[in-house]
C-alpha positions as CSV (number, residue, x, y, z in Angstrom):
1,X,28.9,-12.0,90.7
2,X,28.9,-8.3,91.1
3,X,28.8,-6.1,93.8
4,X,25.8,-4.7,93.0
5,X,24.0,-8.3,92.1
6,X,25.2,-9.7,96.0
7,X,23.5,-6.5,97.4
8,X,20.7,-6.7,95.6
9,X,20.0,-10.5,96.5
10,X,20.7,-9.5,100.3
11,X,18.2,-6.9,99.6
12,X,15.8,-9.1,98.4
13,X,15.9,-11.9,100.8
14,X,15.6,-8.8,103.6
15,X,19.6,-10.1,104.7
16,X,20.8,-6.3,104.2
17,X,23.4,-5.4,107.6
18,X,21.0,-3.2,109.7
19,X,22.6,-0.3,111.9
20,X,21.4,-0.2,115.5
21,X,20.0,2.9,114.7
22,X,17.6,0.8,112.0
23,X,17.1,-1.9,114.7
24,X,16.0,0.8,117.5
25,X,13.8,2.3,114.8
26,X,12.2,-1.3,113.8
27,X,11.8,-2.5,117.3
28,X,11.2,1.0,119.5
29,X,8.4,-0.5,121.1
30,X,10.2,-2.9,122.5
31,X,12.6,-0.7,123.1
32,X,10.4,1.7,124.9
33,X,9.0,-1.1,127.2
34,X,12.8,-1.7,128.1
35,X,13.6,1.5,129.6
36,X,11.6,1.7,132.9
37,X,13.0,-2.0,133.8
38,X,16.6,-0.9,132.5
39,X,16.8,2.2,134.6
40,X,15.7,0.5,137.5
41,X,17.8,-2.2,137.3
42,X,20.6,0.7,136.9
43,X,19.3,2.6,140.1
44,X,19.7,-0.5,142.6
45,X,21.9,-2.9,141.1
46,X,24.9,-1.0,138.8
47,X,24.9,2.2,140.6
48,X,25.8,0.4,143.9
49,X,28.5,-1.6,143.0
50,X,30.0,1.2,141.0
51,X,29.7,3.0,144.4
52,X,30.7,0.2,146.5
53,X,34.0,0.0,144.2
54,X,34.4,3.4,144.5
55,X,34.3,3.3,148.3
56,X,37.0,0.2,148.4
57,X,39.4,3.2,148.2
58,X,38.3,5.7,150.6
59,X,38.2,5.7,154.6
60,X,34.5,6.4,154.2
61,X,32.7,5.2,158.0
62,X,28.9,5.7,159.6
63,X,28.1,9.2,158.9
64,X,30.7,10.3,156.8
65,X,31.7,10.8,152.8
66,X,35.7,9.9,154.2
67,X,38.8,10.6,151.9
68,X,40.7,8.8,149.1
69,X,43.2,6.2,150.6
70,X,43.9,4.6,147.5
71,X,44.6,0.9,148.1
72,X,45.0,1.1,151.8
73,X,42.2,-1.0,152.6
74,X,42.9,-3.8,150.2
75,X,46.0,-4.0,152.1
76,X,44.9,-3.9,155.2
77,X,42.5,-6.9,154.1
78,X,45.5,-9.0,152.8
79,X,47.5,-8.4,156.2
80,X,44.9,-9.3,158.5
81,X,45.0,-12.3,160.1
82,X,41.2,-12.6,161.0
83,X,40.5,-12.0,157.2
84,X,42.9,-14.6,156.2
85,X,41.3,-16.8,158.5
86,X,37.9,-15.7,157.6
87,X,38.4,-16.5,153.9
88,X,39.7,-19.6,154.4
89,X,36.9,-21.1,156.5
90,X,34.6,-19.8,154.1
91,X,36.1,-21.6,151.5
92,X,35.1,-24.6,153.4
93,X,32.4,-24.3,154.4
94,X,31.1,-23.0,150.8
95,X,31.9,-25.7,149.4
96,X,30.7,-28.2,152.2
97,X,27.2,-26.8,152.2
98,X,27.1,-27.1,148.5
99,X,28.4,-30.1,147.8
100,X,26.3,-31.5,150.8
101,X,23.0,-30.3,149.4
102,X,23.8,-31.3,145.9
103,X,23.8,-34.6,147.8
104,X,21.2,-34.7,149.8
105,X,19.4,-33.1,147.7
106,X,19.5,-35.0,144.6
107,X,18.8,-38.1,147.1
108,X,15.4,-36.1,147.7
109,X,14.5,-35.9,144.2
110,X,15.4,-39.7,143.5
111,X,12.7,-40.2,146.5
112,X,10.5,-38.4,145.5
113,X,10.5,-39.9,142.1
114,X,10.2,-43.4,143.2
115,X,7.2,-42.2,145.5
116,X,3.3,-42.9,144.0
117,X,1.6,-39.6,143.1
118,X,-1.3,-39.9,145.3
119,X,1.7,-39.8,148.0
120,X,4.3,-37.8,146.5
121,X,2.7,-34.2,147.7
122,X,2.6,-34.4,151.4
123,X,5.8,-36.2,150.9
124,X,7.4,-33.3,149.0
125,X,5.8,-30.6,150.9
126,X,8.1,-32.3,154.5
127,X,11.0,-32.9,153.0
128,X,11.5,-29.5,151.3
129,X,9.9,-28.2,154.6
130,X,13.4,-26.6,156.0
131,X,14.1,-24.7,152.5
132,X,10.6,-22.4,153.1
133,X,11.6,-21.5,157.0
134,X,13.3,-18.3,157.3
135,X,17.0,-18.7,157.8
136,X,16.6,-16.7,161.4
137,X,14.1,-19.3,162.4
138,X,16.4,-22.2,161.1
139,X,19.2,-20.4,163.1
140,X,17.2,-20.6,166.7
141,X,15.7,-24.3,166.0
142,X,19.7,-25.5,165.5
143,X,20.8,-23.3,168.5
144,X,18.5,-24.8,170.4
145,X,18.7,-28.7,169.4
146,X,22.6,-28.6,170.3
147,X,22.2,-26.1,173.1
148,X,24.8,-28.0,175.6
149,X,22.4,-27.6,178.5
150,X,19.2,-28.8,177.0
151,X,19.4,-29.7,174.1
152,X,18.1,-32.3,172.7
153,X,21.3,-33.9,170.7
154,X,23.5,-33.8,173.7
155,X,20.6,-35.5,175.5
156,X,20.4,-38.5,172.8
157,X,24.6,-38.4,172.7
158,X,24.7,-39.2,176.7
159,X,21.9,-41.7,176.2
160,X,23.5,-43.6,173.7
161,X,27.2,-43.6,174.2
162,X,26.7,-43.0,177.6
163,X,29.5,-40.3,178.3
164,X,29.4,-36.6,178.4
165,X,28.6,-35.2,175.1
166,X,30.7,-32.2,172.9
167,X,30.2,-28.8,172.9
168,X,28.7,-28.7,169.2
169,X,28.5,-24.6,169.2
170,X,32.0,-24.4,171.4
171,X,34.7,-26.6,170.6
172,X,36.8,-29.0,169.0
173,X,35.6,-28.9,165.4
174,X,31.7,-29.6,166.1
175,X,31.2,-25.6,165.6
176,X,32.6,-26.2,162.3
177,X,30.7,-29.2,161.4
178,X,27.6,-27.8,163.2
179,X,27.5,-25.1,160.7
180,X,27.8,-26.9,158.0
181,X,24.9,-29.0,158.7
182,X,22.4,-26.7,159.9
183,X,23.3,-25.0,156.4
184,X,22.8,-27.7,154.5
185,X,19.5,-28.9,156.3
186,X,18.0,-25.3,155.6
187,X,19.0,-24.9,152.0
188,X,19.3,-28.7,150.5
189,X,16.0,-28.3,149.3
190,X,16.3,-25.8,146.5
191,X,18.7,-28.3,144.8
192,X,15.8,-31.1,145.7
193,X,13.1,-28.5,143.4
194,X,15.7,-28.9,140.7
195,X,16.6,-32.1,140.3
196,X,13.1,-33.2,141.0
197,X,12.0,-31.1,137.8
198,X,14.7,-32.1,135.9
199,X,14.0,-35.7,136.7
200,X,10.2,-35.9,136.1
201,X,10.8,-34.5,132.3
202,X,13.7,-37.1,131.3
203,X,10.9,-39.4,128.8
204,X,9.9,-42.7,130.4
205,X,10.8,-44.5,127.0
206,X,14.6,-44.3,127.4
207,X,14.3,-45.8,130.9
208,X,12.5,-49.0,128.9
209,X,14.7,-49.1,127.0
210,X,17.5,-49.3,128.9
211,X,15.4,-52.0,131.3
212,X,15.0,-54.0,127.9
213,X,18.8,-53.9,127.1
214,X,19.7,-55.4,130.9
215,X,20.5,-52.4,132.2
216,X,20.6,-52.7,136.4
217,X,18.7,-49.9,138.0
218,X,22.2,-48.4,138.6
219,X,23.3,-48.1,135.2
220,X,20.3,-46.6,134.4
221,X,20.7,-43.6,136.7
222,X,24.1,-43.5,135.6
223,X,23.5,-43.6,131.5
224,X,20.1,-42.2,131.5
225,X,19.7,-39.8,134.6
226,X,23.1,-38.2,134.7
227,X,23.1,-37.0,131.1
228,X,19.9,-34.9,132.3
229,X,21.3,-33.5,135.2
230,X,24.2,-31.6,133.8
231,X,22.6,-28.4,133.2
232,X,20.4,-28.3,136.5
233,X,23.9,-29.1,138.2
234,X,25.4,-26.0,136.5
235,X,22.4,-24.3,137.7
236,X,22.7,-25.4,141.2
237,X,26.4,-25.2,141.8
238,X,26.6,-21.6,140.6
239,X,24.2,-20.1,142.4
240,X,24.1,-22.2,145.6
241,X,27.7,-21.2,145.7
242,X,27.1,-17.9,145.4
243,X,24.2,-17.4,148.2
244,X,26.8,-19.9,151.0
245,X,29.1,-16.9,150.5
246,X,26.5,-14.6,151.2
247,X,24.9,-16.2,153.7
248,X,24.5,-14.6,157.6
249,X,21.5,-14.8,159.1
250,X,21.7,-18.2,160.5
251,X,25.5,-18.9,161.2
252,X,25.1,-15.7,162.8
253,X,22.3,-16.7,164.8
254,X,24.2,-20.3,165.6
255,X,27.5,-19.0,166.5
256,X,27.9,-15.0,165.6
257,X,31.4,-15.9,164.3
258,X,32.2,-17.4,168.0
259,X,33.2,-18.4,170.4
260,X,35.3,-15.8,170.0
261,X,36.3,-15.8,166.2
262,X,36.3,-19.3,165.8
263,X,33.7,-19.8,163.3
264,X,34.2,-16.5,161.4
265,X,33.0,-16.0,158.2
266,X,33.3,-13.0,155.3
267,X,29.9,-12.4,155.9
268,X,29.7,-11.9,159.9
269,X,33.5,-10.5,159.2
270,X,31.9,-7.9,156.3
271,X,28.9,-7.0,159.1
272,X,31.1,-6.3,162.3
273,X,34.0,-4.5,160.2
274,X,30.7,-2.0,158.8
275,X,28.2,-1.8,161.5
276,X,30.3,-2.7,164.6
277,X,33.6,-1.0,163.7
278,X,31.5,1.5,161.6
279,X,34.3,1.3,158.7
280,X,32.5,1.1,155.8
281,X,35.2,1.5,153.3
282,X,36.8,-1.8,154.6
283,X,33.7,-3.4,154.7
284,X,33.1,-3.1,151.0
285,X,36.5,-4.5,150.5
286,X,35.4,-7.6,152.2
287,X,32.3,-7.7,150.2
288,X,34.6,-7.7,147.1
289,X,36.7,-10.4,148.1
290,X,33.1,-12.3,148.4
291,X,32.3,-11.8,145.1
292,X,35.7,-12.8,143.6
293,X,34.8,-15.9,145.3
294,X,31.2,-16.5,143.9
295,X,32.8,-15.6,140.5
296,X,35.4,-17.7,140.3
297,X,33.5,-20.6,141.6
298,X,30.8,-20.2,138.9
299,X,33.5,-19.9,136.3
300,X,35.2,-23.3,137.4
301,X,31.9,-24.9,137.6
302,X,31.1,-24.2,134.2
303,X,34.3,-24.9,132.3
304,X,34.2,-28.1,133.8
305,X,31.5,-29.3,133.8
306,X,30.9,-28.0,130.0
307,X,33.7,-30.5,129.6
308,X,32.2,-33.6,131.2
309,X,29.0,-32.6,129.5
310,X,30.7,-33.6,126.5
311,X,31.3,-37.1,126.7
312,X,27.5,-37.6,126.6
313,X,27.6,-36.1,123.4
């Protein structure tokens, strides 16, 4: 077949390779209705973190433009001890939080499922309940329900055992563990919207006939539920993981990083280093380092799970 034959059938069929200047002519309206959301979308999210980059390697502090350092503050940030133990905490309790309200929250949908629909939405509306509070109000609420003096835990821990009970904000590991359940109270609910959604559109008929087969109500979560969960999983772990990083307003609240830096994370580390040292050069170093983290955890999540996804395939 000629040249000229193969181009003319590519013709005909309308399969002819289209420049993007051809494209942008064909579809300009589209195009046109892209810009305003586009050069927004430049203004506050690209143009920041080129700036924040750009300030990882300057001295720049509150009221200042501050000089080129070049990679002064990326070593400070690998020589200091309170960062090294900042990240490391972190790392915990990231992956506490979002591994807990996977849990707990996939247990909430599974309720929720089993529950009659005349029940099922005053039902929903308490258990996802902590996910609508703000984060600050969460923050006070757990302050004060482990508050050594009057709080009501300690109260129920001397009732029951019948000793004196921890400092759950001030020592031992209970500050740890305090934070990583007032986290996962708060937030276990977004995973609970998920699953829930995911679970309601898996088709009735392959739970028959799996019940026809013999299958125990085990195996049937495990061989018909799971497969359907993958992708909300994905979903979940990604971005869970990347908002625990982020997260401040109520370990702050809780602990502040205390007592003394006990409990400190990148975040509370990232706010005293800008707006209690007033460096904010190294603070945007921090924030970096933060989102190394997020990245690298969505990464893992996906190539593995893409992986597992496969032997239901």
């Amino acid at each position: 077949m000629s040249q000229e034959s193969a181009q003319a059938i590519r013709r005909k069929y309308g399969l002819e390779e289209k420049t993007i200047l051809d494209r942008m002519k064909e579809h300009w309206i589209g195009y046109l209705f892209i810009i305003p959301t586009f050069v927004m979308f430049t203004l506050l999210f690209y143009f920041p973190i080129a700036r924040g980059v750009f300030l990882t390697f300057t001295n720049t502090r509150l009221g200042g433009s501050g000089e080129f350092v070049g990679l002064e503050n990326y070593t400070w940030m690998v020589t200091n001890d309170l960062f090294q133990f900042a990240f490391g905490w972190t790392l915990v309790f990231v992956f506490g939080t979002t591994f807990l309200q996977l849990a707990i929250g996939l247990l909430a949908a599974l309720l929720l499922s089993e529950v009659v629909r005349g029940r099922r939405e005053w039902l929903s509306a308490i258990i996802m309940s902590p996910y609508f509070s703000a984060p600050l109000a969460g923050g006070v609420i757990w302050m004060w329900f482990l508050n050594s003096d009057f709080g009501m835990l300690p109260r129920l821990w001397v009732d029951l055992f019948n000793s004196p009970a921890p400092s759950f904000l001030a020592s031992g590991v209970w500050p740890y563990v305090s934070l990583i359940v007032a986290q996962s109270w708060h937030d276990y609910g977004y995973a609970g919207i998920i699953y829930a959604a995911a679970i309601v559109g898996i088709p009735r008929e392959q739970y028959e006939a799996a019940a026809l087969a013999g299958a125990s109500r085990l195996r049937r979560f495990r061989d018909v539920t799971l497969p359907h969960l993958v992708t909300p999983t994905i979903i979940i772990l990604a971005l869970r993981t990347a908002w625990n990083v982020a997260e401040f307003a109520q370990p702050f609240e809780l602990t502040g990083g205390g007592p003394g830096t006990k409990t400190m994370l990148l975040s509370i580390f990232t706010y005293q280093t800008a707006y209690v040292n007033l460096n904010f050069g190294r603070a945007y170093t921090i924030g970096l380092a933060m989102v190394a983290v997020s990245m690298t955890a969505a990464i893992f999540y996906v190539t593995v799970i893409q992986e597992e996804e496969e032997l239901y395939v």
